[in-house]
Backbone bond lengths (Angstrom), bond angles and torsions (degrees), N, CA, C in turn:
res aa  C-N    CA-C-N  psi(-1)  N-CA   C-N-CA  omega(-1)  CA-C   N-CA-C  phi
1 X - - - 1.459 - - 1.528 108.59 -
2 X 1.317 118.22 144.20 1.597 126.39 -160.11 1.749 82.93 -88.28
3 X 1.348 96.65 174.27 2.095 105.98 -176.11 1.733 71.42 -105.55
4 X 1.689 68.19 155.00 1.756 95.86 163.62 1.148 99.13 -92.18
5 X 1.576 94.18 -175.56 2.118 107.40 -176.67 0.903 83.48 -64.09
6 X 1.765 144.42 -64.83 1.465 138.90 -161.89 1.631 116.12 -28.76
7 X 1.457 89.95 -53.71 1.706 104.90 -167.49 2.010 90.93 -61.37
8 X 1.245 119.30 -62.43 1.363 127.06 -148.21 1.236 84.96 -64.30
9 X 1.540 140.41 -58.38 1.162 139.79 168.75 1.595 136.75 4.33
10 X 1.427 68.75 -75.45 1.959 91.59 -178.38 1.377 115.61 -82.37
11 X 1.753 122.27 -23.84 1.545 122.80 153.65 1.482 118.98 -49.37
12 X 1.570 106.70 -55.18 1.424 81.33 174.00 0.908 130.05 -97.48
13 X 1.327 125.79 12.41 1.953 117.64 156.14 1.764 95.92 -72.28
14 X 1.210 143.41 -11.42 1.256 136.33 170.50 1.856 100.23 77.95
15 X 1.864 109.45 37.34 1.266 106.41 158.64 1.494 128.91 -66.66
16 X 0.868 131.90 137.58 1.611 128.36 166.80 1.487 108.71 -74.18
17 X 1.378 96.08 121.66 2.245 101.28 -179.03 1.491 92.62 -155.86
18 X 1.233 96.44 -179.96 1.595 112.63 -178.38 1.859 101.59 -162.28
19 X 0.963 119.33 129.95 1.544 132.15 -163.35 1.501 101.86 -112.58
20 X 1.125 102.67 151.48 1.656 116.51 -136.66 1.977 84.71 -139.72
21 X 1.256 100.57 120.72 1.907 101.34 167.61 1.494 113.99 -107.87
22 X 0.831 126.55 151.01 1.576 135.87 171.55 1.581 115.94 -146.99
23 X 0.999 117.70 141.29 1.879 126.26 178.82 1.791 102.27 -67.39
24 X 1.065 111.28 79.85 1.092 109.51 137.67 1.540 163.92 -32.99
25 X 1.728 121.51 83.95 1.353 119.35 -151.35 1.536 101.45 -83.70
26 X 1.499 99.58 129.64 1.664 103.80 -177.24 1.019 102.28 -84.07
27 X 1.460 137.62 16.41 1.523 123.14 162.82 1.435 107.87 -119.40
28 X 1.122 143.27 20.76 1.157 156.99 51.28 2.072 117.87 53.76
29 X 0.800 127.90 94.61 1.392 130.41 172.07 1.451 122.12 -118.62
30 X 1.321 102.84 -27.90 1.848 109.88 166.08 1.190 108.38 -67.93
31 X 1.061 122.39 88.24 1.877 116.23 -166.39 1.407 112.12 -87.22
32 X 1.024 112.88 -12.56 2.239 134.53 -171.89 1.387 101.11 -106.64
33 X 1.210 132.62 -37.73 1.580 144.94 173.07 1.617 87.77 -64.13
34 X 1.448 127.86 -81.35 1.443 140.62 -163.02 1.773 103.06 -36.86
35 X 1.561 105.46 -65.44 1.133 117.28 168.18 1.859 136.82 -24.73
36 X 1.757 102.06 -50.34 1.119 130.40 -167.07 2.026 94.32 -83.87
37 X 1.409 119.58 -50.52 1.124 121.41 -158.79 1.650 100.72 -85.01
38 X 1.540 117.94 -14.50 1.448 123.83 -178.14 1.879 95.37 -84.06
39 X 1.309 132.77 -78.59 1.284 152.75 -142.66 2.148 97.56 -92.32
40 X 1.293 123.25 -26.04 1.209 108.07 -153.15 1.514 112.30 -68.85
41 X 1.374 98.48 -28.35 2.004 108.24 -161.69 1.582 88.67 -105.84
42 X 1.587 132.66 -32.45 1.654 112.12 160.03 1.040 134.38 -51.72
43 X 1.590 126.50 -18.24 1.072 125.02 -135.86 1.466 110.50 -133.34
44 X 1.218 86.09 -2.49 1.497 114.67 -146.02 1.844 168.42 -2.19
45 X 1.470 71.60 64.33 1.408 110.94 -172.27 1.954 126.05 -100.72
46 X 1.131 95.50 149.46 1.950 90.97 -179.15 1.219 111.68 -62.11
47 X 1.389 130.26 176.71 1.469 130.22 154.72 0.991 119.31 -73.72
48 X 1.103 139.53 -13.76 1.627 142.07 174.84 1.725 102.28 -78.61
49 X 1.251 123.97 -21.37 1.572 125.54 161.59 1.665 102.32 -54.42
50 X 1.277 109.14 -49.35 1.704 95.67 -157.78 1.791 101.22 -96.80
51 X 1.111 112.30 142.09 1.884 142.16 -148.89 1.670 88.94 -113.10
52 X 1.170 111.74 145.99 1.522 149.77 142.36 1.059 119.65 -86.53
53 X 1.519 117.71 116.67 1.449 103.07 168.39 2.135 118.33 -110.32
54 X 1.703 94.63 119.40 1.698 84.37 -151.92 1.427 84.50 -104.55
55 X 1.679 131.35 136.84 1.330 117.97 130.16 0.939 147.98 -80.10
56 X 1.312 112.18 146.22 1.939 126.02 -172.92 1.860 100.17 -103.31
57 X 1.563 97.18 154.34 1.546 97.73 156.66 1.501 108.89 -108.12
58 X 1.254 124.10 130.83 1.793 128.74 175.20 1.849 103.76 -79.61
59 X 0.782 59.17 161.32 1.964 82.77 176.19 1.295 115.02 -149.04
60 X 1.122 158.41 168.78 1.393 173.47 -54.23 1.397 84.68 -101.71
61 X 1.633 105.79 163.44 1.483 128.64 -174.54 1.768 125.79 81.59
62 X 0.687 162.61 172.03 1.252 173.22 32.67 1.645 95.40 130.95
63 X 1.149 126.88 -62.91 1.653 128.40 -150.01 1.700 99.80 -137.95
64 X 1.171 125.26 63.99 1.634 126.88 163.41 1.774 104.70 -48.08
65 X 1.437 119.18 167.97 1.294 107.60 -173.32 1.346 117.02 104.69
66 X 1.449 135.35 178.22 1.203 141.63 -138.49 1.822 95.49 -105.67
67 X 1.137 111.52 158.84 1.940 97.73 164.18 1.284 94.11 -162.10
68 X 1.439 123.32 -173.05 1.234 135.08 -170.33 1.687 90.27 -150.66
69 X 2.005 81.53 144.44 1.380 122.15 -153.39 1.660 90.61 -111.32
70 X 1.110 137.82 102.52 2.063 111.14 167.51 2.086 104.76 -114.87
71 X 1.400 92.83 117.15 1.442 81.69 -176.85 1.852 85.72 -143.58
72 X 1.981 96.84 177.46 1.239 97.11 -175.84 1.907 127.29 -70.60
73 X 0.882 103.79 159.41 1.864 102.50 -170.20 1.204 100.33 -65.42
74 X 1.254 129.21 -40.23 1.672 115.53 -166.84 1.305 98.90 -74.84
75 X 1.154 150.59 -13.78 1.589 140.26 177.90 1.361 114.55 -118.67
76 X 1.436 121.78 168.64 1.029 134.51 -167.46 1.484 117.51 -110.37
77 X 1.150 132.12 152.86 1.202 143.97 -169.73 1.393 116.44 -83.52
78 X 1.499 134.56 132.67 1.088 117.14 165.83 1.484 107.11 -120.33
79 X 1.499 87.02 121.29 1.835 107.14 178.12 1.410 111.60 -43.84
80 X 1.410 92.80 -43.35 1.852 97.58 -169.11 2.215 104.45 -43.38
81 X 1.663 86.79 -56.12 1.440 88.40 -162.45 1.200 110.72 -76.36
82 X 1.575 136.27 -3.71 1.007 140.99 -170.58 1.774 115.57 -87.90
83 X 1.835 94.73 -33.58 1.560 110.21 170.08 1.809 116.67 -54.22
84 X 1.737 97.48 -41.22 1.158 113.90 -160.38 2.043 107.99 -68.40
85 X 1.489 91.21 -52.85 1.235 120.18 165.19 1.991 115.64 -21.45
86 X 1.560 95.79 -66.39 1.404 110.55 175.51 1.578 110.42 -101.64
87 X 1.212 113.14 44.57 1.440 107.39 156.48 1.479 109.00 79.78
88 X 1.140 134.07 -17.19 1.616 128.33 179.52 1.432 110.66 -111.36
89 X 1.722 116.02 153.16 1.492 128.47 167.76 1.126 121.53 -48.32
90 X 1.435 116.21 -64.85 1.527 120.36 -177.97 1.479 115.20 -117.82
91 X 1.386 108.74 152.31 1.592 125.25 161.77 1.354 127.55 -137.07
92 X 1.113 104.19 136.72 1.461 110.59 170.32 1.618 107.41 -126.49
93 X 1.751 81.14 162.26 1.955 87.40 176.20 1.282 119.88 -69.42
94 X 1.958 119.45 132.27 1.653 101.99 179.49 1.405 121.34 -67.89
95 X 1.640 107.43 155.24 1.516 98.77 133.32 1.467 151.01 0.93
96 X 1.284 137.57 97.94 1.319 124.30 -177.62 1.461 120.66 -41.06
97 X 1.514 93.04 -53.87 1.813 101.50 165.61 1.094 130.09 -39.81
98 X 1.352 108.98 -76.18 1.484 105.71 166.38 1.553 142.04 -68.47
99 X 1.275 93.46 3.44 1.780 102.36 165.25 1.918 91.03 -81.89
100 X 1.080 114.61 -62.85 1.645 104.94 -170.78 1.325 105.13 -62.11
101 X 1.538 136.25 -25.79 1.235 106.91 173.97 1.385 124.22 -68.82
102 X 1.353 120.43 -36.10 1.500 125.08 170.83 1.030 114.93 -80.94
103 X 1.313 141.56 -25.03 1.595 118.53 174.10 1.469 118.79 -80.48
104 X 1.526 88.53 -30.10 1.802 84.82 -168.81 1.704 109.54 106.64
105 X 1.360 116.51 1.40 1.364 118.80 -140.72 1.827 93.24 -143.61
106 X 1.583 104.53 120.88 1.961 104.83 170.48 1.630 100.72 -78.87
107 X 1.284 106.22 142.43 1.321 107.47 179.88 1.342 110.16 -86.85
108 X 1.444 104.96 145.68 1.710 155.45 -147.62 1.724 95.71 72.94
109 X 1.187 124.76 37.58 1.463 129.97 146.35 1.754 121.58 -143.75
110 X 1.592 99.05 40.18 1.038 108.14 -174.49 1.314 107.71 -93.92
111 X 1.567 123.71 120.11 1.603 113.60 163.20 1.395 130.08 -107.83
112 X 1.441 112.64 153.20 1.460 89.95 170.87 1.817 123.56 -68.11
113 X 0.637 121.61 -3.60 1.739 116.70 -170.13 2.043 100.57 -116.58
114 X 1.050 81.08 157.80 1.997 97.21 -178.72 1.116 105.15 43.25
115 X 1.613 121.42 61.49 1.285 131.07 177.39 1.224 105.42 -97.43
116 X 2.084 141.30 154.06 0.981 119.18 -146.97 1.720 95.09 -97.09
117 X 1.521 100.91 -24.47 1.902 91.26 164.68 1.553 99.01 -107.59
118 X 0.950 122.03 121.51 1.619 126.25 167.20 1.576 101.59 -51.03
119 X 1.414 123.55 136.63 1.116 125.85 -134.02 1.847 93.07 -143.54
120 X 1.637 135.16 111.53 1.360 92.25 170.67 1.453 156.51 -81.83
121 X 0.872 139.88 165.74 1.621 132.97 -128.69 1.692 97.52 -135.57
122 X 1.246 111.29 151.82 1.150 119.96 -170.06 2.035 96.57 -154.95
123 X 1.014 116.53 120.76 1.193 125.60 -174.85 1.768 117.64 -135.01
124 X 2.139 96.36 106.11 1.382 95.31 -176.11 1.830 122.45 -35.21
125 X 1.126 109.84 154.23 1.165 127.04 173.37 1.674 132.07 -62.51
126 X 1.529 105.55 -19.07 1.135 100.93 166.18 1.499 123.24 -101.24
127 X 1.089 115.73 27.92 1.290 119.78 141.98 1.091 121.25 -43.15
128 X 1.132 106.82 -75.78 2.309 114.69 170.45 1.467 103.38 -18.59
129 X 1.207 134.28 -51.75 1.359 127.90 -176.28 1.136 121.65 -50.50
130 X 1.295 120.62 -6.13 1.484 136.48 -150.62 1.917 105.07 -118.38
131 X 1.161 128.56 128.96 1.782 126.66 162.51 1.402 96.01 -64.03
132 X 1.591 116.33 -42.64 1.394 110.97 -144.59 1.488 96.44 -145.30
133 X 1.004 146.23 152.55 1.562 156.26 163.59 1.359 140.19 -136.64
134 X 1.125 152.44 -171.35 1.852 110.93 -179.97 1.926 73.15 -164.92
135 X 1.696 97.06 141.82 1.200 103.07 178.11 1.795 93.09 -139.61
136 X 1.654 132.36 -142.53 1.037 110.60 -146.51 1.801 82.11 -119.59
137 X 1.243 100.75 164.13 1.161 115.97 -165.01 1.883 119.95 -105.10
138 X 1.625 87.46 2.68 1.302 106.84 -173.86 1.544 139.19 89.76
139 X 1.897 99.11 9.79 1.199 115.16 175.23 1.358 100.19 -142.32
140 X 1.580 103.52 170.85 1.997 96.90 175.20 1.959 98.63 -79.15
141 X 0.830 127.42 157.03 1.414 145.43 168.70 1.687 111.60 80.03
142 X 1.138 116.16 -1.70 1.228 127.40 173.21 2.135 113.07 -112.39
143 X 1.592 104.65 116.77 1.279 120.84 149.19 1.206 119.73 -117.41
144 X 1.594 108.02 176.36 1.573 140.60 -161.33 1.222 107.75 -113.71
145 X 1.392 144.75 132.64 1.159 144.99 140.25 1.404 130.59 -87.17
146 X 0.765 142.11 117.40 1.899 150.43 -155.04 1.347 111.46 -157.43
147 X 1.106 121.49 163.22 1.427 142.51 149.14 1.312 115.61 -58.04
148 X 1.591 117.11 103.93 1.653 102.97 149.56 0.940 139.74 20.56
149 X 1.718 110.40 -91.84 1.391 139.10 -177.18 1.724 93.87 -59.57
150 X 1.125 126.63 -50.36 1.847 126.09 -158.55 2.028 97.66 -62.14
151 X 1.408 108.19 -48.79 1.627 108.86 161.99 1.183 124.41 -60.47
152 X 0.841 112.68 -7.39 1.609 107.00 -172.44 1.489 105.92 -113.59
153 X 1.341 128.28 -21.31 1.182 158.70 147.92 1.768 101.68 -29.61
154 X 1.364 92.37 -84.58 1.480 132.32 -168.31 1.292 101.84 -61.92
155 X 1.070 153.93 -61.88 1.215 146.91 152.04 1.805 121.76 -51.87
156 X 1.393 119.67 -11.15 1.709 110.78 -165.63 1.584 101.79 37.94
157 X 1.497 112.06 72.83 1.323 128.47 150.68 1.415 112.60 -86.53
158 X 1.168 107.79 159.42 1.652 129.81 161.91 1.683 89.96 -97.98
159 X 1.349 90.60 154.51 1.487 129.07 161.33 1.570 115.29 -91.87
160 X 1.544 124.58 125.15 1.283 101.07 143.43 1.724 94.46 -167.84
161 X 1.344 112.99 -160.88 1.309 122.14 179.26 1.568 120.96 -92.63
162 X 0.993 93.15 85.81 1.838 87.77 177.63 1.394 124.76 -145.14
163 X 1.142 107.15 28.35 1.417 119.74 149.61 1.762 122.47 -72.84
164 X 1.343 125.00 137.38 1.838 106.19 177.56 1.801 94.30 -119.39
């Protein structure tokens, strides 16, 4: 299997990861649920290890435009704090379209890294709790394992709390 931008990505920033496959059901739409119930007890890690990566569009403040959300699968995102996070009032969830036109990426193979517009990123906070965490690898059935800090790095994310 060829690397995604994700994969090519993080080689040459010279991140340390290890990519993780799972059978992927294309009828299947819980793609973070699928993820969590394929990789959690192999791997052996909680579900709060493995990340969603959702985009929002911002509006008012500093950075209008598309951004990326990466938090854990069992919880949900709150736009509110996520707007606040990256500098704008409001957010909402994008477009399917226009999440694949700017990332480069069909969603439930959306990653944060080797996106085709680098996008800005905001990544809940409890990540840190984590050595290691695994988010998407840029296809459905394929994640990433990394360091926290190396994504957050790798993307120039903010930190904050916005998972509920």
């Amino acid at each position: 299997m060829a690397a995604t931008p994700a994969i090519a990505a993080l080689e040459r920033a010279k991140v340390v990861h290890t990519v993780h496959r799972y059978d992927h059901d294309p009828r299947s739409e819980a793609y973070g649920a699928e993820a969590v119930e394929a990789l959690a007890d192999s791997l052996g890690v909680v579900g709060e290890q493995i990340f969603k990566t959702l985009v929002v569009e911002l509006s008012g403040g500093d950075r209008p435009g598309l951004a990326v959300a990466v938090v854990p699968v069992p919880r949900k995102l709150s736009v509110k704090a996520a707007a606040a996070a990256l500098g704008a009032s409001k957010a909402q969830m994008a477009e399917a379209k226009a999440v694949t036109r700017s990332t480069g990426y069909v969603l439930g193979g959306v990653s944060p890294v080797g996106q085709r517009t680098a996008l800005p990123t905001v990544v809940d906070s409890s990540a840190l709790e984590f050595d290691r965490i695994l988010c998407s690898a840029g296809r459905r059935g394929l994640e990433i394992a990394l360091a926290p800090a190396d994504l957050v790095a790798v993307t120039k994310a903010v930190v904050a709390d916005i998972a509920v």
